[in-house]
C-alpha positions as CSV (number, residue, x, y, z in Angstrom):
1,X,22.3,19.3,32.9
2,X,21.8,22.0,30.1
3,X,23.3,19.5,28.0
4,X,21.4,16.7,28.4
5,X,18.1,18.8,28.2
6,X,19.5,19.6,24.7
7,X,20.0,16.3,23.6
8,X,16.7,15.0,25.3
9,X,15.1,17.7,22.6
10,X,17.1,16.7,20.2
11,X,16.0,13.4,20.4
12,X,12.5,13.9,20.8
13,X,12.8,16.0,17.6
14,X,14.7,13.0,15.4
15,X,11.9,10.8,16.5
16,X,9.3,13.3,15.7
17,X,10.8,13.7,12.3
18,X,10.7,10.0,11.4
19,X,7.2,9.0,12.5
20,X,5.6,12.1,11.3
21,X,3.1,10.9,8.6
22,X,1.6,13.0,5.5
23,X,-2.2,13.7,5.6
24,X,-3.6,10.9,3.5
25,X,-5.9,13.3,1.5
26,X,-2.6,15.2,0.4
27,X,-1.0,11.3,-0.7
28,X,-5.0,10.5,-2.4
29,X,-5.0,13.7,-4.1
30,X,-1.8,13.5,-5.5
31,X,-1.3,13.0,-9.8
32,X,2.0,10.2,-9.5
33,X,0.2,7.9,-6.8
34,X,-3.2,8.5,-9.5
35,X,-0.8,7.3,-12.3
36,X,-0.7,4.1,-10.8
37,X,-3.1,3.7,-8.5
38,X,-6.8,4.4,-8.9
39,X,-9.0,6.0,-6.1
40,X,-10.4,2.8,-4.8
41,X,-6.5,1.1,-4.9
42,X,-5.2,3.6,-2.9
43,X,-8.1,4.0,-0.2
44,X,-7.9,0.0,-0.3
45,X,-3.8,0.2,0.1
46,X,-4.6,2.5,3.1
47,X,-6.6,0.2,4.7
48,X,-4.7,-2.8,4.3
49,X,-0.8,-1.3,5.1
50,X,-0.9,2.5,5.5
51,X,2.3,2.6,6.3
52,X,2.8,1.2,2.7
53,X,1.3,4.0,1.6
54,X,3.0,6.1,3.4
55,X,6.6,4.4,1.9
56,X,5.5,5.1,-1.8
57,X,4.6,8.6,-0.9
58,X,8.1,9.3,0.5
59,X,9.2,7.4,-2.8
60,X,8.0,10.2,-4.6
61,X,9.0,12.6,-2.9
62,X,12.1,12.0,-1.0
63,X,14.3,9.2,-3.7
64,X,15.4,12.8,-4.9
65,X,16.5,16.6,-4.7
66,X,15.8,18.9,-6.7
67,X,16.4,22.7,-7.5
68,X,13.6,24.1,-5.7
69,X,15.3,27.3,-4.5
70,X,16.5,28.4,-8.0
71,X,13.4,27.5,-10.0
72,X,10.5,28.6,-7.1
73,X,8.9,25.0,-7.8
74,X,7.4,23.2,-4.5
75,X,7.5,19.5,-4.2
76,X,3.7,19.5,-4.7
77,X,4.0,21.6,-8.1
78,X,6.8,19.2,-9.4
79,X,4.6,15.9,-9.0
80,X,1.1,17.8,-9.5
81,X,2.2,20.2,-12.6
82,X,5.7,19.1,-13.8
83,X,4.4,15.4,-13.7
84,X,7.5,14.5,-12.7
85,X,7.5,10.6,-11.7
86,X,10.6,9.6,-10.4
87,X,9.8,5.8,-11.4
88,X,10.4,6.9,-15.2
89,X,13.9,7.7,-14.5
90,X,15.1,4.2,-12.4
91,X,17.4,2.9,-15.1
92,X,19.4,6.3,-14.2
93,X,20.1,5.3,-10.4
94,X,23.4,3.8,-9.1
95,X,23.9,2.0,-6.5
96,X,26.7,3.6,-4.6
97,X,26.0,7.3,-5.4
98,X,23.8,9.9,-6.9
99,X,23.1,10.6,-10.6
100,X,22.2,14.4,-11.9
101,X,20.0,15.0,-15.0
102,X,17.7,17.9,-16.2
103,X,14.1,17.5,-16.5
104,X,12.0,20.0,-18.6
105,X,15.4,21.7,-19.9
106,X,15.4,23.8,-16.5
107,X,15.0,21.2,-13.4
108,X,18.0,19.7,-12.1
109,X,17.0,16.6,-10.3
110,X,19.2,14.6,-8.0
111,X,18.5,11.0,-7.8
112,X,19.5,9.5,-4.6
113,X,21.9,6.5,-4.5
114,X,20.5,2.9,-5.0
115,X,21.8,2.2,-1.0
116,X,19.6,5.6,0.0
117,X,16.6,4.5,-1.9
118,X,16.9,1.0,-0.3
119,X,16.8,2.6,3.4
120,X,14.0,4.7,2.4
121,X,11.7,1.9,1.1
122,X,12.1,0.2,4.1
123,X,11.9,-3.3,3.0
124,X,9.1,-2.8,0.6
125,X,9.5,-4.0,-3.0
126,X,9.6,-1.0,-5.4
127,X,7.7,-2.6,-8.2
128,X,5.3,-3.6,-5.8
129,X,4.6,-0.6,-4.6
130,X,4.0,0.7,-7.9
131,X,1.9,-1.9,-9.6
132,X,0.5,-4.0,-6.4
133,X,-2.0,-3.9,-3.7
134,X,-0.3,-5.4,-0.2
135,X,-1.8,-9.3,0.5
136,X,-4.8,-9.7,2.7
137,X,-6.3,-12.3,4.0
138,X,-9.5,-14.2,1.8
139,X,-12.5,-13.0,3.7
140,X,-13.8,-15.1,5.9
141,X,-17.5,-15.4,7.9
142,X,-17.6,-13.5,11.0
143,X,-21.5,-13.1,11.9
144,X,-23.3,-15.2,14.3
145,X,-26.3,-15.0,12.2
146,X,-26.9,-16.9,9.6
147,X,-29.5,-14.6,7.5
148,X,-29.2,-14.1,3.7
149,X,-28.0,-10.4,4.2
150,X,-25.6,-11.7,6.2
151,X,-24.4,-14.4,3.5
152,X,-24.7,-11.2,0.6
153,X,-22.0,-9.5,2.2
154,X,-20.3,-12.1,2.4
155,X,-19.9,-12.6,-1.1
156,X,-19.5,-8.8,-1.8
157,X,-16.6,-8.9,0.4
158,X,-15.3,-12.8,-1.6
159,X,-16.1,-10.8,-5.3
160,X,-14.7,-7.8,-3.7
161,X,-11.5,-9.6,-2.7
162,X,-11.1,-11.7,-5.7
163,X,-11.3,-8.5,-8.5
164,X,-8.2,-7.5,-6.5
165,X,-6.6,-11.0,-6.4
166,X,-8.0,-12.9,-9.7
167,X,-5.0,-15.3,-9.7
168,X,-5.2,-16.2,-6.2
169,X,-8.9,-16.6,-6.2
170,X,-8.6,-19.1,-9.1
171,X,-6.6,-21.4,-7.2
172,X,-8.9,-21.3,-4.8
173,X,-11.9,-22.2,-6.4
174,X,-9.6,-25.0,-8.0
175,X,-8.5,-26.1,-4.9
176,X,-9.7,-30.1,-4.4
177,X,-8.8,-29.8,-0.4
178,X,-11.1,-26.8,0.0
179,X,-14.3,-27.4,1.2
180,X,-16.8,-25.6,-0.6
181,X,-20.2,-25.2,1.1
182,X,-23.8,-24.3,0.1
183,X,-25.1,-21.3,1.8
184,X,-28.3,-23.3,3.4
185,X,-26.5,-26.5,4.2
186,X,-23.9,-23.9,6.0
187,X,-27.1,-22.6,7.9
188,X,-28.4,-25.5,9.0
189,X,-25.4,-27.6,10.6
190,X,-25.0,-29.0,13.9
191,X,-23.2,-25.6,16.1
192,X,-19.7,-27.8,16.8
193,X,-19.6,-28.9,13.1
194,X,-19.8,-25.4,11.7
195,X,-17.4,-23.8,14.2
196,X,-14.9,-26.6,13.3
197,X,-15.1,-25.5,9.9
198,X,-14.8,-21.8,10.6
199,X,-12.0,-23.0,13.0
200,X,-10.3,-24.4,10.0
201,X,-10.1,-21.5,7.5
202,X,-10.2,-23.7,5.0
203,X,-13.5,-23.0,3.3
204,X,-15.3,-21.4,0.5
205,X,-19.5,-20.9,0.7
206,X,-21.7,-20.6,-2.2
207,X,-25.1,-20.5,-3.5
């Protein structure tokens, strides 16, 4: 019974361990997810997929090893002062084991194997994480009113959406089967017309 309590803890622990999840001020605040995302990216990234976010922070912080114990240098020191940024040093990885190299003439870092780094990332692309906001959905109307503040916000959201997505918003303002809509003839149609076209998904509204 003793040892089943044991491995009940055990357990507990292990899945403790796996679905803890860093503070997102401490991921925000840190200098290698600045490098390559701004402020607004990454709040937008922790909207959209925190557990994305979540992925690139372990990235940077768990793809490797390093001599922590010998040179009195925290993980947090190593990203925030060192500037070390793992993603520099890619072309070093290999597949099937780890690769050793010294950073700053005194840092001995351990790159983890290519099959580690693949288990850690959890099916997310690397360069996509580094470069890339996750996809979301083009915004669509959700008031039941029909007011100009209402139609405002929704082309601060469709501007908002299409700074982050400027390829994908051309094609859809090129897009001949997309029905583009004027704001006031939007407002004024019959209820069952309008809901078919919201039904739809299929629609773009404009001055």
């Amino acid at each position: 019974m003793k040892t089943l309590y044991l491995l009940l803890c055990l357990s507990v622990s292990i899945s403790g361990a796996t679905l803890a999840q860093t503070d997102y001020s401490v991921i925000a605040s840190n200098r290698m997810i600045q490098k390559h995302h701004l402020p607004e990216r990454i709040q937008k990234i922790a909207q959209i997929d925190p557990q994305r976010l979540q992925v690139l922070w372990n990235y940077f912080t768990t793809s490797f090893s390093f001599n922590s114990s010998e040179t009195g240098i925290s993980i947090q020191e190593l990203l925030n002062i060192q500037h070390f940024d793992v993603s520099e040093y890619e072309h070093l990885r290999q597949d099937n084991q780890p690769v050793q190299f010294m950073f700053r003439s005194s840092i001995l870092i351990t790159l983890k194997s290519g099959t580690e780094l693949n288990n850690l990332l959890q099916g997310y692309n690397l360069n996509s994480l580094l470069h890339e906001l996750p996809e979301r959905p083009f915004p669509v109307w959700t008031s039941y009113g029909f007011s100009e503040s209402d139609f405002q916000t929704y082309k601060e959201q469709v501007w908002d959406w299409a700074k982050d997505y400027p390829a994908a918003y051309l094609q859809i303002t090129s897009d001949a089967n997309r029905l583009h809509i004027r704001f006031n003839e939007f407002k004024t149609m019959e209820d069952a017309r309008r809901t078919q076209i919201l039904t739809e998904l299929n629609y773009l509204i404009i001055d």
